[in-house]
N, CA, C and O of each residue as an XYZ file, in Angstrom:
324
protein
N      -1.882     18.133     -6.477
C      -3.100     17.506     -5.999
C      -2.943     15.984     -6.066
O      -2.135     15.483     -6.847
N      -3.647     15.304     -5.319
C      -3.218     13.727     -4.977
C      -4.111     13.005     -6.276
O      -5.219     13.491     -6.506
N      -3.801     12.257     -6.825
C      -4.748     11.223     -7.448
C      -5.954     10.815     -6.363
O      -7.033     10.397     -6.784
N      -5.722     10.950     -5.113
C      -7.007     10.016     -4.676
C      -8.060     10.759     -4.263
O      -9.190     10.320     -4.047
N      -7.628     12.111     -4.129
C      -8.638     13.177     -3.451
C     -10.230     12.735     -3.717
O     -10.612     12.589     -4.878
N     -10.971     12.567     -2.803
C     -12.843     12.188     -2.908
C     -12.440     10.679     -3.938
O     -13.341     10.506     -4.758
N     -11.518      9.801     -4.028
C     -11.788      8.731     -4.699
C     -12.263      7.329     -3.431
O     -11.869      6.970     -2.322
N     -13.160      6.966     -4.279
C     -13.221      5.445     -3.010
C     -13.484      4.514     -4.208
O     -13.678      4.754     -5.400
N     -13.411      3.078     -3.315
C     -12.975      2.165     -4.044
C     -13.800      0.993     -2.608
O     -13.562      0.896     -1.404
N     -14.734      0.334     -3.473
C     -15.642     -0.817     -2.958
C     -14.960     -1.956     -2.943
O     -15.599     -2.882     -2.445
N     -13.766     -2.253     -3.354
C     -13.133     -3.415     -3.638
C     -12.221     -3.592     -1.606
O     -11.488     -4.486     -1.181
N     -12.472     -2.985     -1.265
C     -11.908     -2.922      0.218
C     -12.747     -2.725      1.245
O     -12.598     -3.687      1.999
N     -13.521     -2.015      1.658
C     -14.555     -1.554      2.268
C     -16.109     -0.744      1.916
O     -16.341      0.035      0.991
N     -16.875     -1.141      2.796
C     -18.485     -1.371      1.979
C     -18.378      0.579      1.999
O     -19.175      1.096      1.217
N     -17.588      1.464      2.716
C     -17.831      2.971      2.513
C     -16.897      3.391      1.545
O     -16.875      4.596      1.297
N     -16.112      2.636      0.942
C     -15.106      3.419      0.049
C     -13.879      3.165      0.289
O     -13.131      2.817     -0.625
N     -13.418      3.303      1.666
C     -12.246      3.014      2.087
C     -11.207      2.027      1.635
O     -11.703      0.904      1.542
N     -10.435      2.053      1.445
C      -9.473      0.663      1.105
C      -7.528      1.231      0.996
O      -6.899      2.277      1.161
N      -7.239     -0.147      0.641
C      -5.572      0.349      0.394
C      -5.140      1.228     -0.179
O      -4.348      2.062      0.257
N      -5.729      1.147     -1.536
C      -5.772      1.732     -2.329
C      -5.628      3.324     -2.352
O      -4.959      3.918     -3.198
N      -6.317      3.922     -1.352
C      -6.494      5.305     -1.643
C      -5.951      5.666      0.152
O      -6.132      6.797      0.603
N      -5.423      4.770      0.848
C      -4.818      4.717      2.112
C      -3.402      5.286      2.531
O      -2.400      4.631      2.243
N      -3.285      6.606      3.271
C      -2.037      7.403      3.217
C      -0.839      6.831      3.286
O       0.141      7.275      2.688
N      -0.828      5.685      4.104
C       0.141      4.287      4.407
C       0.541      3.510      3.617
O       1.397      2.782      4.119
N       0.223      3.185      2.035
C      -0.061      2.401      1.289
C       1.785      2.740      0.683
O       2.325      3.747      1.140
N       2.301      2.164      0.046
C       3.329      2.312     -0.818
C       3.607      1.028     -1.484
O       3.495     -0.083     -0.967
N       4.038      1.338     -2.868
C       4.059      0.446     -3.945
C       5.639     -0.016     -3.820
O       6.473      0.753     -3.342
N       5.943     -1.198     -4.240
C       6.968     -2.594     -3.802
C       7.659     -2.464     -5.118
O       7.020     -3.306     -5.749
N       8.351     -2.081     -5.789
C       9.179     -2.239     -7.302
C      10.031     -2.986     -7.080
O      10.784     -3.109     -6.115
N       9.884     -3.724     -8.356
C      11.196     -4.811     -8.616
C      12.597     -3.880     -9.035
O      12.736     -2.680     -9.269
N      13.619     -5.110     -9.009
C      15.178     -4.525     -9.299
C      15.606     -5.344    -10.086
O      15.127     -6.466     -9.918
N      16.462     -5.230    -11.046
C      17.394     -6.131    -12.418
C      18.092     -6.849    -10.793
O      17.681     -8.009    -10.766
N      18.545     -6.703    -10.117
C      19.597     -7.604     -9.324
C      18.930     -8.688     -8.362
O      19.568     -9.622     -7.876
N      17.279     -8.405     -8.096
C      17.161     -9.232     -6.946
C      16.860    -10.426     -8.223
O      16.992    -10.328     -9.443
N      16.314    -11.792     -7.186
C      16.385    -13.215     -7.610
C      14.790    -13.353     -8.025
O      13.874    -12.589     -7.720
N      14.733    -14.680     -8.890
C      13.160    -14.733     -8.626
C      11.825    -14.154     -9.259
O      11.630    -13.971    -10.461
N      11.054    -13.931     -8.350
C       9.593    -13.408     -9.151
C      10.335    -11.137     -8.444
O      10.072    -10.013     -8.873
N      10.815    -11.417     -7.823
C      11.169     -9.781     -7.181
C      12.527     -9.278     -8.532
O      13.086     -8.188     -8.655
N      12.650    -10.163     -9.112
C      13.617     -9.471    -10.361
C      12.535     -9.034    -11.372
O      11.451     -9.586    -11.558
N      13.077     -7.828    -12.054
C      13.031     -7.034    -13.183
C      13.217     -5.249    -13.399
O      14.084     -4.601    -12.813
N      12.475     -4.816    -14.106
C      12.417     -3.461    -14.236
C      12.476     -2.682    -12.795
O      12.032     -3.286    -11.819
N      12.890     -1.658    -12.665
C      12.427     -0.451    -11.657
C      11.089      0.153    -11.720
O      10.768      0.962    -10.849
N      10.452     -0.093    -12.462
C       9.339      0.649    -13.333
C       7.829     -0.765    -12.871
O       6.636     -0.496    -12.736
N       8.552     -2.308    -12.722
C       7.614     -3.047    -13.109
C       7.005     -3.013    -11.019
O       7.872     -3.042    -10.146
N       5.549     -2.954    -10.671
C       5.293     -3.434     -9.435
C       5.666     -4.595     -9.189
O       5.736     -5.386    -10.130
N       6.030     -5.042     -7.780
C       5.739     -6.288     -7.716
C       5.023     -6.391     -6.409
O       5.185     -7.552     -6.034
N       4.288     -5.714     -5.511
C       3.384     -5.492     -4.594
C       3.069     -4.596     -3.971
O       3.805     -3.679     -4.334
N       2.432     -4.260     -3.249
C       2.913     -3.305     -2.345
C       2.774     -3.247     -1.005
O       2.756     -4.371     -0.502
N       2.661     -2.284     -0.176
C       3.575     -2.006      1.189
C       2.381     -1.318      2.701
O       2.056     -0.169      2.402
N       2.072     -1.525      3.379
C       1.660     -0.338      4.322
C       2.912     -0.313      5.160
O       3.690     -1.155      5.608
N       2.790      0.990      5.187
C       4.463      1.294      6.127
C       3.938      1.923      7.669
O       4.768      2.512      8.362
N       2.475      1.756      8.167
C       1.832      1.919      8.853
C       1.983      1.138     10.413
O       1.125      0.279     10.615
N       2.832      1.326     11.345
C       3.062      0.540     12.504
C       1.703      0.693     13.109
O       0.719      1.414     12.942
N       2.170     -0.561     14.094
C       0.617     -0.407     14.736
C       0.685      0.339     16.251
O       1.646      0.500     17.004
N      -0.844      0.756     16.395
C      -0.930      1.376     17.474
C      -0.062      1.550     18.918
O       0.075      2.626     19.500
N       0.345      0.599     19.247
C       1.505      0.407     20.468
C       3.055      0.652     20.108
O       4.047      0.374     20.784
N       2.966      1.248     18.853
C       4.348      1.766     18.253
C       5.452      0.490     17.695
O       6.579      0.796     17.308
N       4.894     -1.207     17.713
C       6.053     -1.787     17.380
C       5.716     -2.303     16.227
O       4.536     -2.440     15.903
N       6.738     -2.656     15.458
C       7.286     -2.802     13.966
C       7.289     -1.696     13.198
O       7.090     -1.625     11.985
N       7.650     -0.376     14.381
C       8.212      0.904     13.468
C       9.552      0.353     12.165
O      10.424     -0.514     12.103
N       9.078      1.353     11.376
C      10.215      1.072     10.365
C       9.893     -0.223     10.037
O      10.976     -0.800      9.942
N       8.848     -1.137      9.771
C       8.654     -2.076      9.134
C       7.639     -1.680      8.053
O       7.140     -0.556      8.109
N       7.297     -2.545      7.056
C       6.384     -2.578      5.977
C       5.804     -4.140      5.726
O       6.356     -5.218      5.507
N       4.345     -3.684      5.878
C       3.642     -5.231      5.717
C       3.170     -5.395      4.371
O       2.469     -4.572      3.783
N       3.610     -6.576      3.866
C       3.823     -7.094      1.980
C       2.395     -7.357      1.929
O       1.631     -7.892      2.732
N       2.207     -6.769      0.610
C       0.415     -7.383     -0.019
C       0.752     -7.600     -1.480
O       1.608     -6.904     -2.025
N       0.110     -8.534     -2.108
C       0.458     -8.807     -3.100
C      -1.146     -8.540     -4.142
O      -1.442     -9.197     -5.140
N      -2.068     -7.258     -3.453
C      -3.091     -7.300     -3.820
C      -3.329     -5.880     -3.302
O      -3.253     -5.628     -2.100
N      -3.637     -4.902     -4.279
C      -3.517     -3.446     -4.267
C      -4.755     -3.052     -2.861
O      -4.656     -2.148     -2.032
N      -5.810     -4.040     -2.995
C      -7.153     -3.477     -1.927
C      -7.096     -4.129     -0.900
O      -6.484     -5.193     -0.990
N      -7.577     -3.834      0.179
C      -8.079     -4.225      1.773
C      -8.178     -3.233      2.448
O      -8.031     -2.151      1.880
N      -8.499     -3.275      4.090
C      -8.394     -2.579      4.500
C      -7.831     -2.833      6.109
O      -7.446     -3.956      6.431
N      -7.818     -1.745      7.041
C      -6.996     -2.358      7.922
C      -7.557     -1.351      8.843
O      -8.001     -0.304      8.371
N      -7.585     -1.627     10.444
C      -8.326     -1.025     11.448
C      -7.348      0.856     11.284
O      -7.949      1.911     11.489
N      -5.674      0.774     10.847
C      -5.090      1.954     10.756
C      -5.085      2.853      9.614
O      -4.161      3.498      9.119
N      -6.357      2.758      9.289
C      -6.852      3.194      7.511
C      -6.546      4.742      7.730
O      -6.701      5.011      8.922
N      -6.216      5.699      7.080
C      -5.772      6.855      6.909
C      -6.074      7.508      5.042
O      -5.359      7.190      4.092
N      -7.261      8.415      4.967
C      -7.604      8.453      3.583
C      -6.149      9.540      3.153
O      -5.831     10.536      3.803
N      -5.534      9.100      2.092
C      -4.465     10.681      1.727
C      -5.457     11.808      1.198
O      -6.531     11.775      0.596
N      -4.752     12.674      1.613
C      -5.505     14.124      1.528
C      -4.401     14.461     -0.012
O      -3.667     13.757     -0.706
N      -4.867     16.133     -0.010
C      -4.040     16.865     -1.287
C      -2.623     16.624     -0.926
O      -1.721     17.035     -1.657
């Protein structure tokens, strides 16, 4: 069962909706090898991701960086079980 099942979250949208609980959403982990503020643990966040292209199909296989777990976005998708 999903953590988000019936969860909403006001910090994104006035109905619940947000990143947060958004099927698209994926979390950004740091690595011991990269440079910078993106070095450390495997374990530690360092943002996260919608891997969500947009409607006309381009920047498939891309991921847009947030450095802030909530918002929301016109391609909102709640995850199910």
């Amino acid at each position: 069962m999903s953590e988000y099942k019936d969860t909403k979250c006001y910090k994104g949208w006035s109905n619940g909706d947000c990143c947060c609980n958004c099927e698209h959403r994926v979390k950004i982990m740091k690595h011991p090898s990269n440079k910078g503020i993106a070095k450390g643990s495997i374990s530690e966040v360092m943002g996260y991701g919608c891997k969500c292209p947009l409607e006309d199909g381009s920047m498939k296989g891309s991921v847009v960086f947030s450095d802030w777990k909530h918002g929301y976005c016109e391609l909102y998708w709640r995850k199910e079980e």
